[in-house]
N, C-alpha and C positions, 0 to 999 in steps of 0.2 A: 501424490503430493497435493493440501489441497491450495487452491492459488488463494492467492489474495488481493482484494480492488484496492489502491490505490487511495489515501485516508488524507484528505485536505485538512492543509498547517495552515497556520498563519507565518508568514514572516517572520520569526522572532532573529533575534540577532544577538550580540552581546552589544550590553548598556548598563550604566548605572546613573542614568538619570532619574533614576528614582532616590537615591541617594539622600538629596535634599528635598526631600519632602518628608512633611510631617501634618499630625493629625489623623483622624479616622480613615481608614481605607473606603475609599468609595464600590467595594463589595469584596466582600470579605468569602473566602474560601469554602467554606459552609454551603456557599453557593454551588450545588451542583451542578451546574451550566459552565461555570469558571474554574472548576476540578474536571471536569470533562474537558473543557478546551486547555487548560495548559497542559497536562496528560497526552493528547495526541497534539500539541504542536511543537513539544518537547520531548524528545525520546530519552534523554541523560535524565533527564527531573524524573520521569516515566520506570528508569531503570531503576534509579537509587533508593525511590519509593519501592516498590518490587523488594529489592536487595533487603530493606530494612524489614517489612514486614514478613518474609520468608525467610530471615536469618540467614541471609547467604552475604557471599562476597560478590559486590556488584562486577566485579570483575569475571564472573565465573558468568555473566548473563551476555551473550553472543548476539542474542538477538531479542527484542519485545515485541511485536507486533499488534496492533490495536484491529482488531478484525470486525467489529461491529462499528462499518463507515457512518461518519454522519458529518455535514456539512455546514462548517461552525459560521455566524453571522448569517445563518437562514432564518426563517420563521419554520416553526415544529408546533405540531397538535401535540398541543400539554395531554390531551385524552388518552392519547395511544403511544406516547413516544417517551422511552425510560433511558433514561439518563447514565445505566453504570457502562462500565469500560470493561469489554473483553479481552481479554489480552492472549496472545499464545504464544510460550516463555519458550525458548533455545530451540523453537520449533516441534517440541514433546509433549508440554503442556497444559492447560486453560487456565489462565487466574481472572477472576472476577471479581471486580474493583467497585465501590459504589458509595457513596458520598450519600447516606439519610439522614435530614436534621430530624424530621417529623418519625413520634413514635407514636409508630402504625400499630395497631390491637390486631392484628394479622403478622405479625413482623415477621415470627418464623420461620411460617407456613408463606409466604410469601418467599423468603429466601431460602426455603430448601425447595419450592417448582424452580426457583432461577439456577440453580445449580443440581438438581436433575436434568434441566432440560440440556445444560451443558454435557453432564455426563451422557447422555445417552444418546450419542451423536454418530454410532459407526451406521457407515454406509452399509446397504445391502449387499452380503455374502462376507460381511467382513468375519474374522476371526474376533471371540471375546477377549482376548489378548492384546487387543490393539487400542481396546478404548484408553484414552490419555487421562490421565489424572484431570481431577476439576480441583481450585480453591479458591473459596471464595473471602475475600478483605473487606468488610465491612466499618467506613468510620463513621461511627452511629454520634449523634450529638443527643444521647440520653442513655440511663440507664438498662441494661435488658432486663435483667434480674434484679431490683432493688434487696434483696436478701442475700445476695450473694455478689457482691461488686467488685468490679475487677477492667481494669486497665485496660489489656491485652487477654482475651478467651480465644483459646483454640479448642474447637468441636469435634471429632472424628468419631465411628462406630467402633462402638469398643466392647470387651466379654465383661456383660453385670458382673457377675461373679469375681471374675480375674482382670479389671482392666488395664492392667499391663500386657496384657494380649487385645491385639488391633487388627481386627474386622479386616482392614481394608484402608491402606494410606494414602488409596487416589480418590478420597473424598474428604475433604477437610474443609471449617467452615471458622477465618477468623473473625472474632467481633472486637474492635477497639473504641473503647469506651472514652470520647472527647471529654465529656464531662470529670473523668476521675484521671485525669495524670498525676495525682498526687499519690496512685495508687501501681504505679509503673515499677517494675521491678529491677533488679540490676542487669536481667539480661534483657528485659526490655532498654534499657539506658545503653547497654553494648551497641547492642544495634542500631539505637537514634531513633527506635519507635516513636518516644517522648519528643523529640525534639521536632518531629513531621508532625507528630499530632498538633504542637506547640503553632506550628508556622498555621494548621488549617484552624487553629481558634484565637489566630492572631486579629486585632479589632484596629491596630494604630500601624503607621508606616516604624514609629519609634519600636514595636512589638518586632517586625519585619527585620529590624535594623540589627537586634540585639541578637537574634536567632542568625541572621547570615555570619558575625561575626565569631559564632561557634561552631559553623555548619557550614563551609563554603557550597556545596551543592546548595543549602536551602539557599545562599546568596545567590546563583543562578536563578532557582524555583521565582524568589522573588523577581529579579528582571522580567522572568516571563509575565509574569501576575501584573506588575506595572505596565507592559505592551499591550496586553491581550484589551485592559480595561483603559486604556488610552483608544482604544477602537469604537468608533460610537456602535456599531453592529453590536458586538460582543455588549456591551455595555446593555444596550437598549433588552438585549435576549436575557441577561441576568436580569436585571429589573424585571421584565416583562415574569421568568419565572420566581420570584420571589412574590409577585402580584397573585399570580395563581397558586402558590402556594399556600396563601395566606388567607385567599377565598376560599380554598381549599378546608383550610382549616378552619375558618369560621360555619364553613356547611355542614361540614366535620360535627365542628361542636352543639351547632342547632341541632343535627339529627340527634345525635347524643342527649341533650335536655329535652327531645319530641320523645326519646326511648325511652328515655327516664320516667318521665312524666305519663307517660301509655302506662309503664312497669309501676309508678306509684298507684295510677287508677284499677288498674289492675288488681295490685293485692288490695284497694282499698274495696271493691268489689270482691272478691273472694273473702273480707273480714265479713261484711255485708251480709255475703252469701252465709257463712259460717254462723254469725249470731242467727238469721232467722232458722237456721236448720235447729240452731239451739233449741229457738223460743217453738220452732214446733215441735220438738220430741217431748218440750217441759207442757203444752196445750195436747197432744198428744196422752201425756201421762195421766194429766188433769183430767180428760175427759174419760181416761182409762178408771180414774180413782173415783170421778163422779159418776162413773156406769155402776163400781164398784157397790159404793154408797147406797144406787139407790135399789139395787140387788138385793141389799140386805135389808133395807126397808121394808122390800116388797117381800122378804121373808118373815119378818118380825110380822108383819101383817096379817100375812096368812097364821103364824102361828096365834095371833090372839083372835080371831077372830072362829 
């Protein structure tokens, strides 16, 4: 059985002093830093989430466990330190949780090494039989597929051919698209997918307000969210990762317009390259036709002479 260390809460309590407050949320859920921390300081917000985007009855979830410790109101190297939420459900198992606003041009390929490396976790001598399902929750704040858009995407390996025949159902990969709830389906809406997504791209306490009153869990979710960013710790680490995100993204885009700009010099050197191969097969020909020319000169020559 494997153990687990011990995963530092904050304090939350029951409150609805946030109630009366209005105006823009001073950090808004998007924030990976503050989806990590209410997620391990809250185990019911933790559960219900779960419940909604694995279509179950939260009631049938015994147990969540948050196994990848991290120690909220620390300072973390933004370089080496990733931000999703491990989970291991009714003790059988792995859901992988992760909060990306920034779409990465690696997106995939980035989240299928993160859910390989879950899967491929038995210990030495174990039997193949034993490895536990992986799933991975993705709430992405962008498009994956502009051509094919959609809400809620569930991935799994499936037969080209026939894919109503399924590879293999301990590897599945969901994507939930923040940007399109307009595009959530009715059994996304059973579940309350819509309504989680709703609360993580809520911008006003007024947004916060309207969603608890249809959702009592998202009205706990909320109290947490108000606690957590009542904390200067917590507070100063969201900022702090929205800072590096944003640097992030601007180095991002530099190298992007250096890549560009390499890739316009580039083919404009390879047009370069192209017209003078032109201009010498056409000085090439010319010198070919002016040998030719005076061949025949030098024949007419001999003949009248």
């Amino acid at each position: 059985m494997k153990k687990f260390k011990p995963v530092y809460k904050y304090p939350l309590k029951k409150s609805d002093g946030w109630k009366n407050l209005t105006g823009e949320l001073p950090v808004k859920m998007t924030n990976d830093y503050l989806f990590r921390a209410l997620l391990q300081s809250d185990n019911e917000t933790l559960k219900e989430i779960l419940a909604a985007v694995l279509h179950i009855d939260v009631r049938d979830i015994r147990s969540a466990r948050i196994i990848n410790e991290f120690l909220l109101g620390e300072q973390i190297d933004e370089k080496e330190f990733v931000l999703d939420v491990s989970v291991f459900l009714n003790d059988k198992e792995n859901i992988d949780l992760e909060m990306q606003v920034v779409r990465e041009i690696f997106w995939q390929d980035r989240s299928l090494s993160y859910i390989c490396r879950s899967f491929d976790s038995l210990n030495r001598g174990a039997a193949y039989d034993e490895t536990k399902p992986v799933k991975q929750v993705a709430f992405c704040d962008f498009t994956l597929f502009p051509d094919h858009p959609e809400f809620c995407a569930t991935f799994m390996m499936l037969n080209e051919k026939k894919p109503e025949v399924v590879y293999s159902e301990k590897f599945v990969i969901t994507n939930i698209d923040l940007t399109r709830i307009d595009l959530a389906t009715e059994e996304d809406k059973k579940n309350k997918i819509d309504q989680w997504a709703e609360f993580f791209k809520a911008k006003t306490w007024e947004d916060m307000k309207m969603l608890a009153e249809k959702n009592e869990s998202i009205g706990r979710a909320v109290s947490g969210v108000w606690q957590l960013t009542e904390e200067e710790k917590i507070r100063q680490r969201c900022r702090a990762r929205e800072e590096w995100i944003i640097n992030d993204n601007y180095k991002t885009k530099k190298l992007k317009e250096q890549e560009e700009e390499l890739r316009q010099k580039e083919a404009a050197l390879k047009q370069k390259d192209a017209v003078l191969s032109d201009q010498k097969v056409i000085i090439e020909q010319l010198q070919a036709e002016n040998e030719r020319l005076k061949n025949m000169m030098a024949n007419k020559d001999d003949e009248t002479s």
